[in-house]
Biotite code that builds the C-alpha atoms (Angstrom):
import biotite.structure as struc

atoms = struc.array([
    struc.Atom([168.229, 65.765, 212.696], chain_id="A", res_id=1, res_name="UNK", atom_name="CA", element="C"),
    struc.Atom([165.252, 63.885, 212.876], chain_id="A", res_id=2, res_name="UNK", atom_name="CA", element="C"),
    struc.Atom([161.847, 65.003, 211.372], chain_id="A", res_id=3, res_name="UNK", atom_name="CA", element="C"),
    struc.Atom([160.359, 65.238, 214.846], chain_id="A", res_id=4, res_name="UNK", atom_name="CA", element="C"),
    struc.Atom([163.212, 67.425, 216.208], chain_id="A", res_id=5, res_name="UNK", atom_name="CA", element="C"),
    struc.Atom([162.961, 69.743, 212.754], chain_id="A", res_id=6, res_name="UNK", atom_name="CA", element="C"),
    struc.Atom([159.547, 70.196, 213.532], chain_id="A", res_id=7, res_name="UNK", atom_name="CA", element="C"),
    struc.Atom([159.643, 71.287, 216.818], chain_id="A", res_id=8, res_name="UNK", atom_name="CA", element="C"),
    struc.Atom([162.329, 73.527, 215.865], chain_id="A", res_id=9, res_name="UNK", atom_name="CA", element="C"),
    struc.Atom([159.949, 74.725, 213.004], chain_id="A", res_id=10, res_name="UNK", atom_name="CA", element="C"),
    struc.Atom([156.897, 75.604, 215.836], chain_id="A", res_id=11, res_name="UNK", atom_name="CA", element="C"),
    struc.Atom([159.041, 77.048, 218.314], chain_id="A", res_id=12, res_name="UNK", atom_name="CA", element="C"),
    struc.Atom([160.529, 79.058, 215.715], chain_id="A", res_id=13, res_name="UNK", atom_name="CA", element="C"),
    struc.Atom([157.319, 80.278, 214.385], chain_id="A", res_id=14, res_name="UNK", atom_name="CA", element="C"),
    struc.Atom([156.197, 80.564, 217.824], chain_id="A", res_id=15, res_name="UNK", atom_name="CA", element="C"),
    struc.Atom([158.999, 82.998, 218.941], chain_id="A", res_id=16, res_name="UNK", atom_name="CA", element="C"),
    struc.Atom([158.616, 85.346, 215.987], chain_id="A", res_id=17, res_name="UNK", atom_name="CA", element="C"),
    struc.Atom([154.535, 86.026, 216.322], chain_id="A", res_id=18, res_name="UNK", atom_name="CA", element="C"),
    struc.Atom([155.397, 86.251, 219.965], chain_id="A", res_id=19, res_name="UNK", atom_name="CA", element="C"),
    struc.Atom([157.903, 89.137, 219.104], chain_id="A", res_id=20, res_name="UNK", atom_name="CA", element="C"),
    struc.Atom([155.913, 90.494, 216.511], chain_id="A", res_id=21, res_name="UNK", atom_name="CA", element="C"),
    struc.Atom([152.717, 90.265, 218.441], chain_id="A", res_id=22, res_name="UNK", atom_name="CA", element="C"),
    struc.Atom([154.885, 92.328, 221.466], chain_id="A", res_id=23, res_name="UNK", atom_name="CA", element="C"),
    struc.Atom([156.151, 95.007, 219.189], chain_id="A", res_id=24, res_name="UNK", atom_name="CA", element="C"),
    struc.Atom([153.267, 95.730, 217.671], chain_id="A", res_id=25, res_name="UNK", atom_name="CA", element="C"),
    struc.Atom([151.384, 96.058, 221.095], chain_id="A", res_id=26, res_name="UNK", atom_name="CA", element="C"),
    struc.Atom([154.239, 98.503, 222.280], chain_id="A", res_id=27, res_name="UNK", atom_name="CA", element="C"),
    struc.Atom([153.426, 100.688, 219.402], chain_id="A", res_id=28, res_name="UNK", atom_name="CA", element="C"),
    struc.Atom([149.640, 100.581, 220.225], chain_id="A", res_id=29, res_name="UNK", atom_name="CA", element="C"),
    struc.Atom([149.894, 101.409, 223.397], chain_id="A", res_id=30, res_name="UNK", atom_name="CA", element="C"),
    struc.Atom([152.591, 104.257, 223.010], chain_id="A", res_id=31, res_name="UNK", atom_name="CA", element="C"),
    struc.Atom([150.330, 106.064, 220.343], chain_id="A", res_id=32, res_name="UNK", atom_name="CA", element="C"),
    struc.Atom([147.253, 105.648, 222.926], chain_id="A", res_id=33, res_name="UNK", atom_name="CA", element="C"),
    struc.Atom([149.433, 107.500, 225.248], chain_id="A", res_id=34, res_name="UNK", atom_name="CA", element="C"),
    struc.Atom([150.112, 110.083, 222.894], chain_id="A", res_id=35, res_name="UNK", atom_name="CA", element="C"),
    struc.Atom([146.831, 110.493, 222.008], chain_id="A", res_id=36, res_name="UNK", atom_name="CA", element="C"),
    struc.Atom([146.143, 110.800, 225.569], chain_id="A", res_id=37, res_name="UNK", atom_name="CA", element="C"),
    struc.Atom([148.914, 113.960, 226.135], chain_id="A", res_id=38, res_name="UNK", atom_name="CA", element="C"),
    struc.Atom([146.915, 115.347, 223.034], chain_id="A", res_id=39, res_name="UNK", atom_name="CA", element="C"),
    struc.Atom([143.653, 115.078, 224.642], chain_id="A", res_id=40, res_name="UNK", atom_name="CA", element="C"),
    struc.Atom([145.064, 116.184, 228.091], chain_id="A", res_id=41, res_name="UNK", atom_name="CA", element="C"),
    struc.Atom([146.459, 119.260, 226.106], chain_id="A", res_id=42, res_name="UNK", atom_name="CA", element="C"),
    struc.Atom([143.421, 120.032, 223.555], chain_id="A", res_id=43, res_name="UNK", atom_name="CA", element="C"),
    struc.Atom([141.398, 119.758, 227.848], chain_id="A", res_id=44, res_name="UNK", atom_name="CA", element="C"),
    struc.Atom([143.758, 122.518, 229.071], chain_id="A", res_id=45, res_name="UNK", atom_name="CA", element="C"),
    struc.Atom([143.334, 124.643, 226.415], chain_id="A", res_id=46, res_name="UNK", atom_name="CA", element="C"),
    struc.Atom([139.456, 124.605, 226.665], chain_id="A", res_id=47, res_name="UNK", atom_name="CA", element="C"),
    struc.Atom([139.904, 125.186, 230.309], chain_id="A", res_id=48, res_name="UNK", atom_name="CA", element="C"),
    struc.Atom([142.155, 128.194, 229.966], chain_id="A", res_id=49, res_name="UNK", atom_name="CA", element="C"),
    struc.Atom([140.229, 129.875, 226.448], chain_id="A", res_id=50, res_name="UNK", atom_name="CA", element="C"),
    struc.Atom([137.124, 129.262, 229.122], chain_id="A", res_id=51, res_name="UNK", atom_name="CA", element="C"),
    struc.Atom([138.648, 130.943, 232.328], chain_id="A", res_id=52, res_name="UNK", atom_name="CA", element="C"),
    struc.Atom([139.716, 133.749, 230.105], chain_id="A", res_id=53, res_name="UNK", atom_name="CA", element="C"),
    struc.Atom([136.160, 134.097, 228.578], chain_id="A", res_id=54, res_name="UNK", atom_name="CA", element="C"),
    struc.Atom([135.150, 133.979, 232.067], chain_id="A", res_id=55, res_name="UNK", atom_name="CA", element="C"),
    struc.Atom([137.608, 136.896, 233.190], chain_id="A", res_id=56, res_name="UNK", atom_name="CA", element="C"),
    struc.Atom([136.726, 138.901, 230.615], chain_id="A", res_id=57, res_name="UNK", atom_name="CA", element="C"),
    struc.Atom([133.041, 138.626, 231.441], chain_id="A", res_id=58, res_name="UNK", atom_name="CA", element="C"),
    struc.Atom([133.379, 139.406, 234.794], chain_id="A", res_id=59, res_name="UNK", atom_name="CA", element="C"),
    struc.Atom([135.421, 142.559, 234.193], chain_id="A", res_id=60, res_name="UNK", atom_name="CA", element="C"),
    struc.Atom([132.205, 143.404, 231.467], chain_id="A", res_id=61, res_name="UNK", atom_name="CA", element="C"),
    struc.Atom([130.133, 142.690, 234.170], chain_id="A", res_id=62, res_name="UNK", atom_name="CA", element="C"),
    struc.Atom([131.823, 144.793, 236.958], chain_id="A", res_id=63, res_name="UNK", atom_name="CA", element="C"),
    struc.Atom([132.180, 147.592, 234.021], chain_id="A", res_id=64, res_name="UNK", atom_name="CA", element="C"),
    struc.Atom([128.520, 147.564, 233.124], chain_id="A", res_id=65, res_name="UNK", atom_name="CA", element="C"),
    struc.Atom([127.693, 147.827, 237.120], chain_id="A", res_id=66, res_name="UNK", atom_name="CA", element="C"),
    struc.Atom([129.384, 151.021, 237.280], chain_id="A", res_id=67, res_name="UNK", atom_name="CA", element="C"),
    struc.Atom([127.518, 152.538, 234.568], chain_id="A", res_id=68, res_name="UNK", atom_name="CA", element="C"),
    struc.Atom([124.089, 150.890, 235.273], chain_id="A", res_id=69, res_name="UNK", atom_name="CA", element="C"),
    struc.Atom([121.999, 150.663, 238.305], chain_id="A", res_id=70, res_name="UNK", atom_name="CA", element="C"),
    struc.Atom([120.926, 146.974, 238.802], chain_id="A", res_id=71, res_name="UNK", atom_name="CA", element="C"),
    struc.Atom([117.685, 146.186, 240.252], chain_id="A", res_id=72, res_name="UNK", atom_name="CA", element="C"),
    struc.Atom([118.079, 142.934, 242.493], chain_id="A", res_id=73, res_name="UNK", atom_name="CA", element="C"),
    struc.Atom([114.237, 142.091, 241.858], chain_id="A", res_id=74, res_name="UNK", atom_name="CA", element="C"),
    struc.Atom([113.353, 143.258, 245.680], chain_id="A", res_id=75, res_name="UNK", atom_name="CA", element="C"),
    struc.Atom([111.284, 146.528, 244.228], chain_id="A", res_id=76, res_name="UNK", atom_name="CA", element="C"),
    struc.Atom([107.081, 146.607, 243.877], chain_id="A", res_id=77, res_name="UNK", atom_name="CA", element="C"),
    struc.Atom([105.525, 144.011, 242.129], chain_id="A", res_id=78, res_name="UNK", atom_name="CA", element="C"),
    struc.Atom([104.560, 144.762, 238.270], chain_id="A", res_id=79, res_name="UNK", atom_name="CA", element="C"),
    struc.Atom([101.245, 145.668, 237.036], chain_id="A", res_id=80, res_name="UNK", atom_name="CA", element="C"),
    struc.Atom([99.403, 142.956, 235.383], chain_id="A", res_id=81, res_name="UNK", atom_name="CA", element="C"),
    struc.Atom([96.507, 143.786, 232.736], chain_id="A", res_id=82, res_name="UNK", atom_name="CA", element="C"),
    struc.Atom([93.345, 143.543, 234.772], chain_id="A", res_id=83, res_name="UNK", atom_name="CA", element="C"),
    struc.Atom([95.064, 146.383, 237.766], chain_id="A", res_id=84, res_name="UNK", atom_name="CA", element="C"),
    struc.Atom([96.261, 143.456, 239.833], chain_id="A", res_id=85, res_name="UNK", atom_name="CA", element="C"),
    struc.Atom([99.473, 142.860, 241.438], chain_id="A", res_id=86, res_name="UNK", atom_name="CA", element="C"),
    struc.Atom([101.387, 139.467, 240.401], chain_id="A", res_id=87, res_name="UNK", atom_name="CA", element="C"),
])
């Protein structure tokens, strides 16, 4: 073989394996991205769900307290300021 020939069988070569090498270790990137994305997407859901519950749980305090106490909606006489004077 000639020197030419072994050296473009040399770069091509070379050129081949970094373009395999540069492939796999893209695949791998991007699958753990991914994963880390189902992570996120679960760690989101469970927020959401820990935040509904809270939610839930306040309303049924809520709906508890209203049957004990009598809730003013604001509607009633004006209060008193310091000088005899209405607000």
């Amino acid at each position: 073989m000639s020197r030419a020939s072994k050296l473009t069988l040399a770069t091509t070569s070379l050129g081949a394996i970094g373009i395999v090498i540069f492939v796999h270790y893209s695949q791998r990137a991007e699958k753990a991205a991914m994963h880390a994305g189902v992570i996120r997407d679960y760690e989101q859901q469970r927020l959401k769900r820990e935040r509904q519950a809270d939610f839930e749980m306040q309303r049924a305090l809520e709906e508890e307290y209203r049957k004990v106490q009598t809730v003013s909606d604001g509607g009633g006489p004006a209060p008193q300021q310091r000088d005899g004077t209405a607000s």
